[in-house]
C-alpha positions as MATLAB code, in Angstrom:
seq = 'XXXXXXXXXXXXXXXXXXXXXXXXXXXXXXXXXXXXXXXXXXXXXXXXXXXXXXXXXXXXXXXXXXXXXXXXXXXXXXXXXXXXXXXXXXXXXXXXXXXXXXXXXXXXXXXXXXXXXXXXXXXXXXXXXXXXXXXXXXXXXXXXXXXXXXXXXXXXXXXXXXXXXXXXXXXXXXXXXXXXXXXXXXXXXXXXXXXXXXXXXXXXXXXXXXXXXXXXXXXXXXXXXXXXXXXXXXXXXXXXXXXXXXXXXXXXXXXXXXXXXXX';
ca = [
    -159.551 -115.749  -46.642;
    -160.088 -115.474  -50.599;
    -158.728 -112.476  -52.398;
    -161.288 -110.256  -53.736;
    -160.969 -109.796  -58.048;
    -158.844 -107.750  -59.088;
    -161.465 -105.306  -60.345;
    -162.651 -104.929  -56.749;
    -158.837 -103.977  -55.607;
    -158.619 -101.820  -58.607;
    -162.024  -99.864  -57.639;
    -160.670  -99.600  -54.498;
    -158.119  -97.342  -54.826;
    -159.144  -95.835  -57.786;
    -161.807  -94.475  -55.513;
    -160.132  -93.462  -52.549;
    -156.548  -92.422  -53.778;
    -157.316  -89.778  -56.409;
    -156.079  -86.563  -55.937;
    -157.739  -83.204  -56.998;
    -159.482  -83.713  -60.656;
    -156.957  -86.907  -61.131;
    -158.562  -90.710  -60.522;
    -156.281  -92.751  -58.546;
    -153.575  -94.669  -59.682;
    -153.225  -97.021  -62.665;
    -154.525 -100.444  -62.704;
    -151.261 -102.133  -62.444;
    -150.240  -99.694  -59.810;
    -153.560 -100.503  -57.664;
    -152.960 -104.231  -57.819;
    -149.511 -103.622  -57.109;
    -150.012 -101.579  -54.306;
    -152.576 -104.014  -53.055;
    -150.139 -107.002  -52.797;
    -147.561 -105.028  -51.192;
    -149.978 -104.239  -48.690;
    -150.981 -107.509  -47.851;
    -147.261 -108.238  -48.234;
    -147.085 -106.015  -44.855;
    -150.115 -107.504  -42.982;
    -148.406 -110.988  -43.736;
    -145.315 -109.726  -41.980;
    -142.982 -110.432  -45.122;
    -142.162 -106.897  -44.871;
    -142.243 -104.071  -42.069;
    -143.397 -101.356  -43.947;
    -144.783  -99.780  -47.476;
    -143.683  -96.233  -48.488;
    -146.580  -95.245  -50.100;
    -145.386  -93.098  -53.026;
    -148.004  -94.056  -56.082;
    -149.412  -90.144  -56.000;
    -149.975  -87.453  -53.552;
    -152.401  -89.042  -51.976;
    -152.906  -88.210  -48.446;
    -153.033  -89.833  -44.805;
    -157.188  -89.595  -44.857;
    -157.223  -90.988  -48.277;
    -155.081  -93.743  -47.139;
    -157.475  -94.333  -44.281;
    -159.890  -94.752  -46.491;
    -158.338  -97.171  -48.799;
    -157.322  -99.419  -46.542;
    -160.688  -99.253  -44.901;
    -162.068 -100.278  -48.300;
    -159.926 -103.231  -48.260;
    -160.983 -104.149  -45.026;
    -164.454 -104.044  -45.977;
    -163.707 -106.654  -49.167;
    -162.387 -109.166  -46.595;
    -159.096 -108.353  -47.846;
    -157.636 -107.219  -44.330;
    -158.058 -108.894  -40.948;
    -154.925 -107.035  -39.554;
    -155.237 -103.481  -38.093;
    -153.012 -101.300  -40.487;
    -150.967  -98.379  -39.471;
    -150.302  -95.362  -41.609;
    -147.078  -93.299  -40.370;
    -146.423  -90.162  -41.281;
    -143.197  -88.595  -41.259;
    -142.204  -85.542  -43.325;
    -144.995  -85.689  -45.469;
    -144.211  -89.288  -45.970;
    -146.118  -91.778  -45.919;
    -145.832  -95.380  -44.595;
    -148.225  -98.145  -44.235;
    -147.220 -100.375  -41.280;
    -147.836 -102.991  -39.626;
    -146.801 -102.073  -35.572;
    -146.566 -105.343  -34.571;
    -144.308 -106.681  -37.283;
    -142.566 -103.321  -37.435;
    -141.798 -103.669  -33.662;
    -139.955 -106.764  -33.923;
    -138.166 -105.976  -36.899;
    -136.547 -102.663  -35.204;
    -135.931 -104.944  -31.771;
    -134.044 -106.976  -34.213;
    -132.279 -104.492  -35.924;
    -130.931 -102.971  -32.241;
    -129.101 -106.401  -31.904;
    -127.538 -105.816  -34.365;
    -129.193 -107.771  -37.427;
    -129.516 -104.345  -39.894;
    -125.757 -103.016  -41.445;
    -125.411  -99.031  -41.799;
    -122.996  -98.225  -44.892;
    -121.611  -94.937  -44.759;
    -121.703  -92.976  -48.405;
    -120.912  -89.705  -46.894;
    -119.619  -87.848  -50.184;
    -116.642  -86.419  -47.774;
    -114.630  -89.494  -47.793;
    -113.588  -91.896  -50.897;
    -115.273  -95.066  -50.597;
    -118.249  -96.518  -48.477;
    -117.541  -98.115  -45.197;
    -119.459 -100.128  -42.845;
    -120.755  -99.059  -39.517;
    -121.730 -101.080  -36.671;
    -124.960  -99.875  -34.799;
    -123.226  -99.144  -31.746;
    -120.719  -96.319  -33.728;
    -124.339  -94.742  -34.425;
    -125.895  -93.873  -30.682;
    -128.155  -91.348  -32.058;
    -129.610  -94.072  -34.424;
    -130.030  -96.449  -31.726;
    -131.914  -93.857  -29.749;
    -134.291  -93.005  -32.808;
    -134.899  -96.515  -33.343;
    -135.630  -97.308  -29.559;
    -138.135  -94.068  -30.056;
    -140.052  -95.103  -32.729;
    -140.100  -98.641  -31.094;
    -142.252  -96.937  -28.133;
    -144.005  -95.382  -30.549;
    -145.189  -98.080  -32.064;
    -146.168  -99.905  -28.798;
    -148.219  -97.289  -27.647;
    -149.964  -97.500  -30.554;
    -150.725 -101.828  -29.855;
    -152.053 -100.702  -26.529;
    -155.456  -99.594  -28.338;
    -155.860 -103.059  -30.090;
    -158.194 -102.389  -32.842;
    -159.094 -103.618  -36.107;
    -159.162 -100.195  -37.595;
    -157.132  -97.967  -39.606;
    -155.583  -95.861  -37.051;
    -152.567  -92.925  -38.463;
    -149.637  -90.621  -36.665;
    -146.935  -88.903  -37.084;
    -143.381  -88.342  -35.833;
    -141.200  -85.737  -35.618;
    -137.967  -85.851  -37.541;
    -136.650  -82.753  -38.465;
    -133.322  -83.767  -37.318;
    -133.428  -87.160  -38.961;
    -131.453  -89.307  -42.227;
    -134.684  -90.132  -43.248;
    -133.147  -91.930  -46.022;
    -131.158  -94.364  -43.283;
    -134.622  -94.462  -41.271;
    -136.722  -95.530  -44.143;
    -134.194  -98.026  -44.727;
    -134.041  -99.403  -41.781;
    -138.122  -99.509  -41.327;
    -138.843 -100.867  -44.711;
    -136.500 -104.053  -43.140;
    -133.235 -103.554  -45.944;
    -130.990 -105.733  -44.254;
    -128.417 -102.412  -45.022;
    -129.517  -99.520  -44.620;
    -127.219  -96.473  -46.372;
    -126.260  -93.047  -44.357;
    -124.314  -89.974  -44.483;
    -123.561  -87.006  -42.862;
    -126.026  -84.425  -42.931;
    -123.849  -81.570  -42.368;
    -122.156  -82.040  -45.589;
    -125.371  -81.895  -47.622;
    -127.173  -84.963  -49.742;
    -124.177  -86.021  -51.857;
    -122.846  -89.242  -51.552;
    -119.762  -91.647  -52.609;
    -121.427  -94.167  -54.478;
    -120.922  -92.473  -58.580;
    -119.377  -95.200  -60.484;
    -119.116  -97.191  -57.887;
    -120.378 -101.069  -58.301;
    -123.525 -101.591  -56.827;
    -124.847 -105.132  -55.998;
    -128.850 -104.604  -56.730;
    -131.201 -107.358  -54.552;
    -134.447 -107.805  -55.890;
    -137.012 -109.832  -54.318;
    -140.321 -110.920  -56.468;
    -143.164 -113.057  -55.134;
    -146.250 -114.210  -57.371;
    -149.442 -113.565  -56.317;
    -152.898 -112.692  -58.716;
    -152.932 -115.364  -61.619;
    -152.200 -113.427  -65.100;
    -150.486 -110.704  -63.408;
    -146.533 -109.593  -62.645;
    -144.987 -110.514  -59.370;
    -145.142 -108.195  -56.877;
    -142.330 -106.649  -56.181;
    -141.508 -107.481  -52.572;
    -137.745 -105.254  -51.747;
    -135.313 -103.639  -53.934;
    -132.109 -102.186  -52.536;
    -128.544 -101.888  -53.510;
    -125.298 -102.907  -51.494;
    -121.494 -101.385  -52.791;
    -120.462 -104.169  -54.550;
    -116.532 -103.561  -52.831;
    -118.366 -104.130  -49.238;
    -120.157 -107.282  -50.712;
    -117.727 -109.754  -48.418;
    -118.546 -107.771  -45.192;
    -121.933 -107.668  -45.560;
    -122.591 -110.994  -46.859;
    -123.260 -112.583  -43.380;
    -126.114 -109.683  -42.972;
    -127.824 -110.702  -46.164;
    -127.189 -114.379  -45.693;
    -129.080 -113.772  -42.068;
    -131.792 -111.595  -43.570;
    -132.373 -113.730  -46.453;
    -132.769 -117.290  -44.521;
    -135.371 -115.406  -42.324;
    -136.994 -114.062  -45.055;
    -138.085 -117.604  -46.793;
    -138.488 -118.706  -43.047;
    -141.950 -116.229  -42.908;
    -142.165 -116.724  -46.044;
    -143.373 -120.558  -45.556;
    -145.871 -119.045  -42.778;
    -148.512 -117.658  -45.212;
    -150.009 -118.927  -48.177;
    -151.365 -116.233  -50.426;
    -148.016 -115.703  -52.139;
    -145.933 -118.151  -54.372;
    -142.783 -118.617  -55.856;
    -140.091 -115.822  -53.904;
    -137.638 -115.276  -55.763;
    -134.054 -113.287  -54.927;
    -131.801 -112.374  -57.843;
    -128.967 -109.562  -57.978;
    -127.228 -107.758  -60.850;
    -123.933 -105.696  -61.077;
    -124.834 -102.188  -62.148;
    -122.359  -98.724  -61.901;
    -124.192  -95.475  -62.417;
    -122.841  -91.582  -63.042;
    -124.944  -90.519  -59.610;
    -126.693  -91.996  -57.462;
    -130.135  -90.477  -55.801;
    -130.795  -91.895  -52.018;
];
């Protein structure tokens, strides 16, 4: 399948994702967006959080419905709303990532701000998790039952939820940070060395690499997770070699230590 100009992906969501008086995003934003997208129907990620504008779930419809109609998309995308967030996904790839992630393939770092340092959870200290991720695992397969080609949307319930551990986990971070919610949004990790993973994959000629996943791991926990992110990172370049519309994926991590840090 060729990849439609760039103007075309531009138009595309410049059309379809403005929002009131406002035109949609920026060029570099739209072509951005676009490979990130694709990024998802190629099943090198599980999920996109859309968060370019305030766009809405019918607007997203429509954009990827545009894309569709370029020959862009072959893949029935899925937008998922939850909280008034949005997520493009694709269910099938999303479904094995999460059966995955049950055995045990995803790490959970605690950064509740009520104790000193992070820590490292295993899955199975976390059976409310487990059950939310075996929910939105049905979820999903409902949804493959209706095989279509179409843009198709839902939403889930999750007023009980860390969404920042859940968006995590479906946006395939091979750790995944949580806390408890009874002792508010804070968390442990001020001035604390953070490892920072970055992954970058070329794509349009003449244009910056999309960027693929960024997500930070305590830098003291680094030895403990490493056999997560060696795991995660082998199976990465494994899909990786599958498709051929991106080039060049790169991983790279820096040291960084911040006054606060926002999950």
């Amino acid at each position: 399948m060729s990849t439609p100009s760039p103007q075309l992906l531009v138009a595309a969501a410049q059309q379809t994702l403005g929002t009131g008086k406002r035109k949609g995003p920026p060029r570099a934003v739209c072509l951005h967006l676009a490979g990130e997208v694709l990024a998802v129907a190629r099943g090198l990620k599980p999920a996109v959080l859309y968060d370019c504008n305030s766009a809405g779930v019918l607007a997203l419809q429509s954009y990827l419905e545009e894309l569709q109609g370029l020959g862009f998309l072959t893949l029935g995308l899925h937008i998922l709303e939850i909280e008034e967030n949005n997520l493009i996904v694709s269910p099938e790839h999303a479904c094995q990532h999460l059966e995955q992630v049950l055995l045990g393939t995803t790490a959970v770092v605690d950064v509740s701000c009520s104790q000193p340092h992070p820590s490292v959870c295993s899955l199975d200290q976390l059976q409310d998790l487990k059950s939310l991720i075996a929910e939105i695992i049905t979820h999903f397969q409902g949804l493959q039952k209706d095989v279509s080609l179409g843009v198709s949307s839902s939403k889930l319930p999750s007023s009980s939820w860390n969404l920042c551990t859940v968006f995590g986990i479906l946006l395939g971070y091979p750790v995944s940070y949580t806390f408890h919610l009874d002792h508010g949004d804070g968390n442990c990790l001020a001035m604390t060395a953070l490892r920072v993973f970055t992954v970058q994959i070329s794509w349009l000629p003449a244009q910056p690499p999309v960027l693929l996943y960024s997500f930070s791991v305590p830098e003291s926990l680094f030895p403990a997770l490493r056999n997560f992110l060696s795991t995660w990172e082998k199976e990465l370049r494994t899909r990786f070699r599958t498709q051929n519309d991106f080039d060049d994926l790169s991983i790279s991590s820096e040291i960084v230590t911040l006054p606060a840090v926002a999950l």
